[in-house]
C-alpha positions as CSV (number, residue, x, y, z in Angstrom):
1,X,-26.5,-7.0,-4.2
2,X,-29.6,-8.1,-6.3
3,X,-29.5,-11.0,-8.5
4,X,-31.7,-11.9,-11.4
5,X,-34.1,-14.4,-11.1
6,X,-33.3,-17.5,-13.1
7,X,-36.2,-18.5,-15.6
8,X,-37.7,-21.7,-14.5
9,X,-37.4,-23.6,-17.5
10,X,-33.8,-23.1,-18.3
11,X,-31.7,-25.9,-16.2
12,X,-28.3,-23.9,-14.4
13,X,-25.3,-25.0,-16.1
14,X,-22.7,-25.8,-14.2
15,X,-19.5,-23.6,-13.7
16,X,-16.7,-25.1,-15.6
17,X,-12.9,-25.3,-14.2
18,X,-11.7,-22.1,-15.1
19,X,-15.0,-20.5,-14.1
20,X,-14.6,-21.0,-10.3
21,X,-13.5,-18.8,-8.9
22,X,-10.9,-18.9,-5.6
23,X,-13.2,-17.9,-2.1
24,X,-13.2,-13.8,-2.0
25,X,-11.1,-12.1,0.7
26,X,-12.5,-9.6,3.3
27,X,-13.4,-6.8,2.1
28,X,-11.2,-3.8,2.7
29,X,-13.3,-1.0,4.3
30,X,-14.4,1.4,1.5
31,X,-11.6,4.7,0.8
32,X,-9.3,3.5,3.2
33,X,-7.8,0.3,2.0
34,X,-4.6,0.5,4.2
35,X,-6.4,1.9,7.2
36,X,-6.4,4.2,9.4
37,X,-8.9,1.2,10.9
38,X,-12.5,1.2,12.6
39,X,-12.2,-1.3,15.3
40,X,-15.5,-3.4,14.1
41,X,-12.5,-4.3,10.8
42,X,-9.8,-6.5,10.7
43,X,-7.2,-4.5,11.2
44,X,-3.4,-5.8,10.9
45,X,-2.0,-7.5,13.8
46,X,-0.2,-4.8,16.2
47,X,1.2,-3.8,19.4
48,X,-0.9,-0.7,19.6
49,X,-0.9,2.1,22.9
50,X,-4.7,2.0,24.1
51,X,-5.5,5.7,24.6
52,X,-9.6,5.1,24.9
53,X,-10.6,6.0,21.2
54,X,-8.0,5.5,19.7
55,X,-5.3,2.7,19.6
56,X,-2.1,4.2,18.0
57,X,1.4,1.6,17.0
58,X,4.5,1.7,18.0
59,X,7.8,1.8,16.3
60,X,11.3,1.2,17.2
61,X,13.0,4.3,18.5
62,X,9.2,6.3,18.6
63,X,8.3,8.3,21.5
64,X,4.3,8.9,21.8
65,X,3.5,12.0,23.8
66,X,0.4,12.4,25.2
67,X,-1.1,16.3,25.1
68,X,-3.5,17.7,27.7
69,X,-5.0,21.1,27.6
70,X,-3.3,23.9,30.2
71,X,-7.0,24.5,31.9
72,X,-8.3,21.1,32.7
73,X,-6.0,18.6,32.3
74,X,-7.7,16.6,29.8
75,X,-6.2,14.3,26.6
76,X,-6.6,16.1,23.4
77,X,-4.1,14.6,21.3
78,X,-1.2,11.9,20.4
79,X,1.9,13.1,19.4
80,X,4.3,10.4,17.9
81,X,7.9,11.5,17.6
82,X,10.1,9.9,15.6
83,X,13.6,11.3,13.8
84,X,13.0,15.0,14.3
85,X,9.2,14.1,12.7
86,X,6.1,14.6,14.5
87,X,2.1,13.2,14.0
88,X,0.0,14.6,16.2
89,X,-3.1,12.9,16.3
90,X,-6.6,13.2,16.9
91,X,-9.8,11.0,16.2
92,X,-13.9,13.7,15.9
93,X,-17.0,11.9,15.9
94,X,-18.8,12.7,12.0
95,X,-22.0,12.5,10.6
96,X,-23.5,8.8,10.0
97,X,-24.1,9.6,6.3
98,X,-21.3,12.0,4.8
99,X,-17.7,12.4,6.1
100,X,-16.4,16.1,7.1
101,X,-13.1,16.1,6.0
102,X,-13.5,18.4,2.9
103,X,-15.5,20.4,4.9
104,X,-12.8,20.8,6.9
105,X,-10.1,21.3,4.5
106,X,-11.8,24.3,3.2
107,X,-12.3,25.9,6.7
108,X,-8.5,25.3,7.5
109,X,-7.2,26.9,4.4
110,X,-9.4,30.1,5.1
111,X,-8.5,30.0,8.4
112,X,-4.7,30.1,8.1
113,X,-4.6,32.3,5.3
114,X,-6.6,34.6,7.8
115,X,-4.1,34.6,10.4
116,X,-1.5,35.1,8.1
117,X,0.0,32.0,7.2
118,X,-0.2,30.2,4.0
119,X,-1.8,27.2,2.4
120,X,-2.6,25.5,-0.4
121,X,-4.5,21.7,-1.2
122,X,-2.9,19.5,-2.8
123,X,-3.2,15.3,-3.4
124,X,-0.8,13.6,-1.4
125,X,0.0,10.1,0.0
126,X,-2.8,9.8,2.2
127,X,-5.5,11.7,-0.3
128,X,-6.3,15.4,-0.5
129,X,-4.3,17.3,2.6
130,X,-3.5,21.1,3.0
131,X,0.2,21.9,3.0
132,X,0.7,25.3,5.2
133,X,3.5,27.9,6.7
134,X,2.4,29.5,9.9
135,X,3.0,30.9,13.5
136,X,3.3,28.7,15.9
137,X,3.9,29.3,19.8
138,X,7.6,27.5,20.4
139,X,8.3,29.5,23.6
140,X,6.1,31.7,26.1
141,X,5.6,35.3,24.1
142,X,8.2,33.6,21.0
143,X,6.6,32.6,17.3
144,X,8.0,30.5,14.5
145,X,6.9,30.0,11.1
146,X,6.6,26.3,10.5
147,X,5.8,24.1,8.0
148,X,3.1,21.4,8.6
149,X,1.0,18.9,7.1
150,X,-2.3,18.6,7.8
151,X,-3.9,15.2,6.5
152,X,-7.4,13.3,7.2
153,X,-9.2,10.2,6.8
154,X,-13.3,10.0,7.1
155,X,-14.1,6.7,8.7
156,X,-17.9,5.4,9.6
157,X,-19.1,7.7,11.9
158,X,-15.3,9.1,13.0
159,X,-13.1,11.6,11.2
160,X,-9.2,11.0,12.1
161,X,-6.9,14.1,11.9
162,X,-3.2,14.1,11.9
163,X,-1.0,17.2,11.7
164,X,2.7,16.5,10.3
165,X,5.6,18.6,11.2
166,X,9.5,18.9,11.3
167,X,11.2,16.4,9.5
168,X,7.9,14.7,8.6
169,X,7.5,17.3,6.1
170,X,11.0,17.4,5.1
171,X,12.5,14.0,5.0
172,X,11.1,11.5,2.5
173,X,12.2,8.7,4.8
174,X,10.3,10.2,7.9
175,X,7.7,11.0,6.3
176,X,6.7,7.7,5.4
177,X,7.5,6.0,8.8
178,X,5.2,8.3,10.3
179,X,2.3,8.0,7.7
180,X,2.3,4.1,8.1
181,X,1.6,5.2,12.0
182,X,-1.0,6.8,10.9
183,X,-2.6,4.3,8.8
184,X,-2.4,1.5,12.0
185,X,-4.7,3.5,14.3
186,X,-7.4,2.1,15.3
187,X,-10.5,4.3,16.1
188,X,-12.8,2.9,18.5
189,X,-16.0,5.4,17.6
190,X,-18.1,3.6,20.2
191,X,-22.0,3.7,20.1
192,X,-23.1,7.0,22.2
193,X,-24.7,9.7,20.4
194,X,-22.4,12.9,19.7
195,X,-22.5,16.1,17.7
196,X,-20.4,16.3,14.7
197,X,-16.4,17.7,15.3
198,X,-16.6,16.3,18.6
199,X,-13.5,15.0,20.3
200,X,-13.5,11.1,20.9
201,X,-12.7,10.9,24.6
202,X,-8.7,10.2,25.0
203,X,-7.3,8.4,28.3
204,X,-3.8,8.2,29.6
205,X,-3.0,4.8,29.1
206,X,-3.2,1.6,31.7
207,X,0.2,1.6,34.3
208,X,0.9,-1.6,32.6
209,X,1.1,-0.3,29.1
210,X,4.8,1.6,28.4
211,X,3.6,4.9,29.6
212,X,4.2,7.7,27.1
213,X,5.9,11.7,27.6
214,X,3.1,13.3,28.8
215,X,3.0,17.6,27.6
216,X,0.5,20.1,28.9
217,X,0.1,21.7,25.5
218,X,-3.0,22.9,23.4
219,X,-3.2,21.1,19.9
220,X,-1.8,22.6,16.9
221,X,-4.9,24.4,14.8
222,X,-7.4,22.7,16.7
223,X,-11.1,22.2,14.8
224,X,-13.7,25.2,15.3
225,X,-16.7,23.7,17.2
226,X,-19.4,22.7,15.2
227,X,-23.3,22.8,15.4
228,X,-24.5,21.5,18.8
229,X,-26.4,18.4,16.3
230,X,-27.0,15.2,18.5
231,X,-26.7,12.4,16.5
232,X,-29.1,9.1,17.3
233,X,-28.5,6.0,16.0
């Protein structure tokens, strides 16, 4: 912030009583004012499950599952389960300078409308988010249509997705439980150059920590691969 340079000649008065002002409090990070969190902020105090780039809470009667793609075996997502509801959860590395979630937005409704499904944007809770009926696999060879959620939060340098489903569309009471989840992650970006839409790297948590239901499962509508663009700091 620039301030304007005080003329020599006129003396600074000084502030009276009801001019000072009490000290300011930390920031809150810009859009996101109740998180999801970047883990340079000051995030609330929680217990959180340490998953490598991301740090997802816990909640009393929540199971967090822990996805891995069928070919290699790797941790694409977070699953929290709670009441019927799910939030599947998954953290891209973004541009430095713009974030990618309307980008995206526009891509998924195209997308699902292409495949036969339906979708519209709408403003929710959480900002804009794309509210969508389509197939899903529930059973080897055996669709459903299914409603889902999908919601998103540009952070610096990290976009965090989250897909909604079951009673997390449903139920108002749910529903809520699972979106304060989602605004106590914790992304941890970290510093190494990646291309745009990439997957942060996801671990399965330390023996120590309370292990989580791990499920060999692809994640639901997963992101297009962008432009190979390496991104240097």
């Amino acid at each position: 912030m620039f301030k304007r340079r005080r003329e020599a000649e006129v003396p600074p008065e000084e502030p009276s009583a009801d001019q000072v002002s009490a000290p300011a409090e930390a920031e809150a990070p810009v859009g996101r004012p109740d998180g999801p969190w970047d883990e340079s902020e000051d995030a609330p105090e929680q217990t959180r499950l340490d998953l490598g780039s991301m740090r997802v809470p816990g909640k009393p009667g929540m199971e967090i599952r822990v996805d891995l793609d069928q070919p290699g075996g790797q941790v694409v997502s977070a699953t929290c389960v709670l009441r019927e509801g799910g939030l599947q959860l998954q953290p891209y590395a973004a541009p430095k300078r713009s974030g990618i979630w309307d980008e995206v937005r526009a891509e998924l409704l195209d997308g699902i409308v292409a495949g036969g499904g339906s979708a519209q944007e709408r403003d929710g809770s959480l900002g804009r988010e794309v509210l969508a009926s389509l197939d899903v696999d529930v059973a080897p060879g055996q669709k459903a249509r299914q409603q889902v959620r999908f919601v998103g939060v540009d952070g610096p340098r990290w976009f965090l997705r989250a897909v909604l489903t079951g009673a997390a569309v449903t139920d108002d009471d749910v529903r809520a439980e699972l979106e304060e989840v989602f605004r106590g992650v914790v992304v941890v970006r970290g510093g190494e150059p990646r291309s745009p839409r990439e997957l942060l790297p996801l671990r399965l948590p330390d023996q120590e920590e309370a292990a989580p239901v791990v499920e060999e499962r692809p994640s639901l509508e997963p992101f297009r691969r962008g432009p190979e663009i390496t991104e240097v700091r």
